[in-house]
C-alpha positions in Angstrom: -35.2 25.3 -63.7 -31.7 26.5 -63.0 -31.2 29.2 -60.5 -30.0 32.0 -62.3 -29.0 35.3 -60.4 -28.7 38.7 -62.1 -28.1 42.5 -61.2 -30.1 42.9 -58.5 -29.3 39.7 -56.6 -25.4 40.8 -56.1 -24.3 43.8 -54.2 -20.6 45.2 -54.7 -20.4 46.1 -50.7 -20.1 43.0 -49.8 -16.4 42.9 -51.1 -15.8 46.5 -51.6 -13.2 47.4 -48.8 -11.8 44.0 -49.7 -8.1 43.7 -52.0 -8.8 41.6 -54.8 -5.3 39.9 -55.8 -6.0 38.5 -59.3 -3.4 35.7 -60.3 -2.1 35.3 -63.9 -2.5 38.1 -66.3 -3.4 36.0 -69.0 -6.6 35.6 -71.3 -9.0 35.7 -68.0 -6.7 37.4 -65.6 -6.5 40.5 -67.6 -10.4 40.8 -68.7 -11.6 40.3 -65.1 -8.7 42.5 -63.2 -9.9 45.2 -65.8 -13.7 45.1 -65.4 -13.5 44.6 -61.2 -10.9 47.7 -61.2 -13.7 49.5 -63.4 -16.8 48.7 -61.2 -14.9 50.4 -58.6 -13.1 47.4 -56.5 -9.2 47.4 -54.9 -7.4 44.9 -57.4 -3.8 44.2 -57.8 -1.8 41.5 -59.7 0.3 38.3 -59.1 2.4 37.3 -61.9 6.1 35.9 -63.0 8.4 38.5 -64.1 7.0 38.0 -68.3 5.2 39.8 -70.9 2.1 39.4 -68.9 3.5 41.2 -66.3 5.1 44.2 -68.2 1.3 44.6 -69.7 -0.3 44.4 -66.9 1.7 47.2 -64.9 1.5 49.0 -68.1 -1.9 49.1 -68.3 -1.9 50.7 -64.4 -2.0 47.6 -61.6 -0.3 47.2 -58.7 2.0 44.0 -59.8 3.4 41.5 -57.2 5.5 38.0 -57.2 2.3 35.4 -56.9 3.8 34.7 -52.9 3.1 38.5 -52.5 -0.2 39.3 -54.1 -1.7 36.3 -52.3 -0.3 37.2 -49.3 -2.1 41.0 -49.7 -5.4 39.7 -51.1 -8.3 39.2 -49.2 -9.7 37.2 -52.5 -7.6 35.2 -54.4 -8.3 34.6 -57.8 -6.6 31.7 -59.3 -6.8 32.3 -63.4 -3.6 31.0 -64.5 -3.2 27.6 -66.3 -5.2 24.4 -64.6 -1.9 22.0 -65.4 0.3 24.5 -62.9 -2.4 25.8 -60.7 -1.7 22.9 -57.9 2.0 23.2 -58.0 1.9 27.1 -57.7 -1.2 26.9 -55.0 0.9 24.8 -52.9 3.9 26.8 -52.9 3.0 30.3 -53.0 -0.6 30.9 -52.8 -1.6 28.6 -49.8 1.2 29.3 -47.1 -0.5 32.8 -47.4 -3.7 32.8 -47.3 -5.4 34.1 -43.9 -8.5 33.3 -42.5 -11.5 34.8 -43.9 -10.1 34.8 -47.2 -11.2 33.2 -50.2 -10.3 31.1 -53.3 -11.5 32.1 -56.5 -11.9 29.7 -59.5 -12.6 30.3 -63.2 -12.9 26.9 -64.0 -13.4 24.0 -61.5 -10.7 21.5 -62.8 -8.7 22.0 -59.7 -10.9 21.6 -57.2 -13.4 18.8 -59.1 -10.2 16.6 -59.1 -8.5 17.2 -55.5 -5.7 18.8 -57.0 -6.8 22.0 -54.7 -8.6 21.8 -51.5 -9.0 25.0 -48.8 -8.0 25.6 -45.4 -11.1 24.9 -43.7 -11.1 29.0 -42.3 -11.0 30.0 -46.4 -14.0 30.2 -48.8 -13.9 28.5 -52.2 -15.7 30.0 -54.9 -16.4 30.0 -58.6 -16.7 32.5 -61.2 -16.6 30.7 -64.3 -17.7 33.1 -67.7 -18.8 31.1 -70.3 -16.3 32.6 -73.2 -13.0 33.4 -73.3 -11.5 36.6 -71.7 -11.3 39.0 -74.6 -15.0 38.4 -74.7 -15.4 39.2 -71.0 -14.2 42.6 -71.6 -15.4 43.7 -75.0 -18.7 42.6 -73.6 -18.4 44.2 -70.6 -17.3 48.0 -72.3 -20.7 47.5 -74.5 -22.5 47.0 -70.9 -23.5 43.8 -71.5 -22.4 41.1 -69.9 -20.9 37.1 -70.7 -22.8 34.5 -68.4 -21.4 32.8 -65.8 -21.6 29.4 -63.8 -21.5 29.8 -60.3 -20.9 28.0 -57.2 -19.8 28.3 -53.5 -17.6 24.9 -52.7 -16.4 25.9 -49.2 -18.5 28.7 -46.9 -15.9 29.1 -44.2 -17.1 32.6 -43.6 -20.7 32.7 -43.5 -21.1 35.5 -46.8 -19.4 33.2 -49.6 -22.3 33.6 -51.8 -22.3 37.5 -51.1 -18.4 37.7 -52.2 -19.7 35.1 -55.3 -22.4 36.8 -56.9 -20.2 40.4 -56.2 -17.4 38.7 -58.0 -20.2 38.4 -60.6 -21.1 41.2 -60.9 -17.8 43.0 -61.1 -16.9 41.2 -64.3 -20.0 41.9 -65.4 -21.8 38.2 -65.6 -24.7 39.4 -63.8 -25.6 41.5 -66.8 -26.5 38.3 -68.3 -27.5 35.7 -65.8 -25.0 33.8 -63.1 -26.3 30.4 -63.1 -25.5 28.0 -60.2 -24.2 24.9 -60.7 -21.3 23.1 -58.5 -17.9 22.8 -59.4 -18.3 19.2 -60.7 -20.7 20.1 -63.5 -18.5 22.8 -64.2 -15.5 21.2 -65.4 -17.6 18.0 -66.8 -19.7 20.2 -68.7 -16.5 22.3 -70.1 -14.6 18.9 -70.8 -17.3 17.9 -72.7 -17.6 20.8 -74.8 -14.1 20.8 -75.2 -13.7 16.7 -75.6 -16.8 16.4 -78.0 -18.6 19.1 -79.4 -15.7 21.2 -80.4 -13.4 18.4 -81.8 -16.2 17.4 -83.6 -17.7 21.1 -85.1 -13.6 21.5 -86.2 -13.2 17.8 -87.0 -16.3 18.1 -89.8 -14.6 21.0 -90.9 -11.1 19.6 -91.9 -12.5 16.3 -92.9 -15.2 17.9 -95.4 -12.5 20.1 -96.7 -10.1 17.5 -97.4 -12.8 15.4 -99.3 -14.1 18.2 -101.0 -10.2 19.1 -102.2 -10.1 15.6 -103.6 -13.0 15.4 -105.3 -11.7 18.5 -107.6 -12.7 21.4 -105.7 -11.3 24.9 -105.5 -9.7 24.9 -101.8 -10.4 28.1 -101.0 -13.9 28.1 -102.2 -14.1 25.1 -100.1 -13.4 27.3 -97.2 -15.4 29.9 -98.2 -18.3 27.9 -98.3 -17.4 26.0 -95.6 -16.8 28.5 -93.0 -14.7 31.5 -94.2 -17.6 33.7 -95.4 -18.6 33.7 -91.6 -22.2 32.5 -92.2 -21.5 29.5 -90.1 -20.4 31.6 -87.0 -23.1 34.1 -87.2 -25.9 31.5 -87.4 -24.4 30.0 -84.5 -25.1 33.1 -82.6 -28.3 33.0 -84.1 -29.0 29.9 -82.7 -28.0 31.2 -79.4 -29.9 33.9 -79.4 -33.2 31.9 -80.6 -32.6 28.4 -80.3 -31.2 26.2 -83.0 -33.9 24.7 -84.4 -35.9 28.4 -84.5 -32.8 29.6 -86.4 -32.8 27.0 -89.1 -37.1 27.8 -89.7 -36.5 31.4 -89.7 -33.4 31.4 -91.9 -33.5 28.4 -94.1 -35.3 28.4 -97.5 -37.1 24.6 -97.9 -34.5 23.1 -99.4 -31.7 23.9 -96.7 -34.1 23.2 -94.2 -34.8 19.5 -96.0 -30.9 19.0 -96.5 -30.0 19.9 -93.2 -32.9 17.6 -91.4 -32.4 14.9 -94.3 -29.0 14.3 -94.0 -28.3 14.7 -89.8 -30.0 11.4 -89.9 -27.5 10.0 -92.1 -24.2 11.3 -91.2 -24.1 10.2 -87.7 -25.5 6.6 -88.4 -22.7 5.0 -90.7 -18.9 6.5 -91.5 -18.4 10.1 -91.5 -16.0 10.4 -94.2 -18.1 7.7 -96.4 -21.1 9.8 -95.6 -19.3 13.4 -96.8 -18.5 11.3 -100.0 -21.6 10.1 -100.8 -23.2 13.8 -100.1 -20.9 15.0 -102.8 -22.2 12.0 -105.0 -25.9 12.9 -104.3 -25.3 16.6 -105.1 -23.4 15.9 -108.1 -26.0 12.9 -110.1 -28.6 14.9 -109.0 -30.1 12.3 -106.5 -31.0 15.1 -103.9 -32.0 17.4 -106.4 -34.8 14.6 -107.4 -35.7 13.6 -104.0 -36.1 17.8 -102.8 -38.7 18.0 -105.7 -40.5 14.8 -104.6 -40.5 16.6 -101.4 -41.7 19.8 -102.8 -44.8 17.8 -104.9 -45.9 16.4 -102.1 -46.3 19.7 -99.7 -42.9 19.2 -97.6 -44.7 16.5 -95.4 -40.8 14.5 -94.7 -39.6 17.8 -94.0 -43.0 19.0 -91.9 -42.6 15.6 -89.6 -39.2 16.5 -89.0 -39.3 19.7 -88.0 -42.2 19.0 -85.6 -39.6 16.3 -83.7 -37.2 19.4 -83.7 -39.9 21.2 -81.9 -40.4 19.0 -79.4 -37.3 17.7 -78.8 -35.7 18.1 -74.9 -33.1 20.0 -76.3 -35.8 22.4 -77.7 -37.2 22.6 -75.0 -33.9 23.3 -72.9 -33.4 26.3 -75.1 -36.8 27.8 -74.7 -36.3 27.9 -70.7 -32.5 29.3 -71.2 -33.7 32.0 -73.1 -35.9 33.0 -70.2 -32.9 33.3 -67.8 -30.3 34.3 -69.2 -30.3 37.3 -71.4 -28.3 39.9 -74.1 -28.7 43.5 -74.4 -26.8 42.8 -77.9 
């Protein structure tokens, strides 16, 4: 099982007489500069002169040039961009950083690929929340916390994991659970999300729509149905919350379950967009409706078989151990 720190396992003092210089005032910068000023820790700001800047002095920080506020931090979190981080490390961040200092990532992309590599008297860390910074900081004001991965790439100083799991804490993550995985899992695991399952969720989406629009339906009820009502988001967070197959038994009447288990199988085994097409074909000849009462006759036993492989599937499984180590007050 994944080592998972929480609450008790990070303590502030580690970094508390410490000058935290947060870099980029942007989605991240601005969550996690507000919640580690709020739990109490020395934070100014590195930005360009922009909007970003003008909020963030607005909103009370001390706000430097990036050369400056690295040059004044003791840790250095990098949060702007991962396409300019390298070019604005090497010419502003590192020719100021002293010993005993350390990096701070919120993704590893950076790092993973050699773009950005440490003096060997700097710690490297990584303080990644898993959702995006307006998250971060609504969570945080409901004292609750996002989840984190975290991981300690260089230990130059001998208390990198104190300085992580304090960074942690500070934004709140170990409200939730910290989880420690290296940098390289990180950014494969977040490429992946990004590369596959997301594409993918948003791909359906517009392709469905699209079909559905041609075959005569109202477009916005299309998107109603679809996704606009919000059902799909909340039993997404459902699913979190219990684990995806536990979502669709307790929320599912038989026949969603049966359509949702019956057709998985088939969209993913032959075209996507032939697939949608013959869905709407089968709803509207009444082919499903026939087969669903079939089911129904004879006790559910298709749909019973394949809710028992959802049961024990790894990815089941997976779930039921995440729910034990990482948690929500909400």
């Amino acid at each position: 099982m994944a080592k998972v720190y929480y609450e008790d396992d990070a303590d502030l003092s580690h970094i508390s007489g410490e000058t935290v210089s947060v870099i980029g005032y942007g989605i991240q910068g601005r969550a996690q500069a507000l919640n580690m000023r709020d739990s109490g820790l020395s934070v100014i700001v590195g930005n360009r002169d922009d909007d970003y800047r003008k909020r963030a002095r607005s909103e009370g920080f001390d706000v430097y040039d990036i050369h400056a506020a690295a040059e004044q931090g003791d840790l250095v979190v990098i949060l702007i961009p991962d396409e300019i981080q390298a070019e604005v490390y090497r010419e502003q961040i590192e020719p100021n950083l002293k010993d005993g200092n350390a990096i701070v990532f919120a993704h590893g992309f950076a790092v993973r690929y050699g773009l950005i590599w440490p003096p060997h008297a700097v710690d490297c860390l990584l303080v990644a929340p898993r959702m995006p910074g307006g998250y971060v900081r609504d969570f945080f004001l409901r004292n609750d916390g996002v989840p984190a991965f975290v991981d300690v790439k260089q230990d130059a100083t001998g208390k990198a994991w104190q300085r992580t799991l304090a960074l942690a804490k500070a934004i709140g993550a170990t409200r939730a659970g910290a989880m420690a995985i290296s940098f390289a899992e990180e950014t494969e695991l977040d490429h992946f999300s990004e590369h596959f399952v997301y594409p993918l969720v948003i791909g359906a989406l517009a392709l469905a729509y699209e079909v559905l629009v041609e075959n005569g339906y109202t477009p916005e009820a299309a998107v109603m149905e679809l996704y606009g009502s919000r059902e799909l988001g909340e039993v997404l967070i459902e699913a979190a919350k219990i684990g995806l197959y536990q979502m669709v038994e307790k929320h599912a009447s038989p026949a969603c379950q049966y359509g949702i288990h019956a057709y998985a199988r088939k969209l993913f085994s032959q075209n996507t967009q032939q697939q949608i097409q013959t869905i709407i074909d089968e709803i509207k000849d009444g082919s499903f409706a026939a087969e669903l009462l079939d089911e129904q006759r004879t006790g559910y036993q298709k749909l019973e078989r394949m809710m028992v492989e959802s049961r024990n599937s790894p990815m089941a499984s997976t779930e039921a151990r995440l729910q034990e180590i990482i948690t929500f007050k909400t």
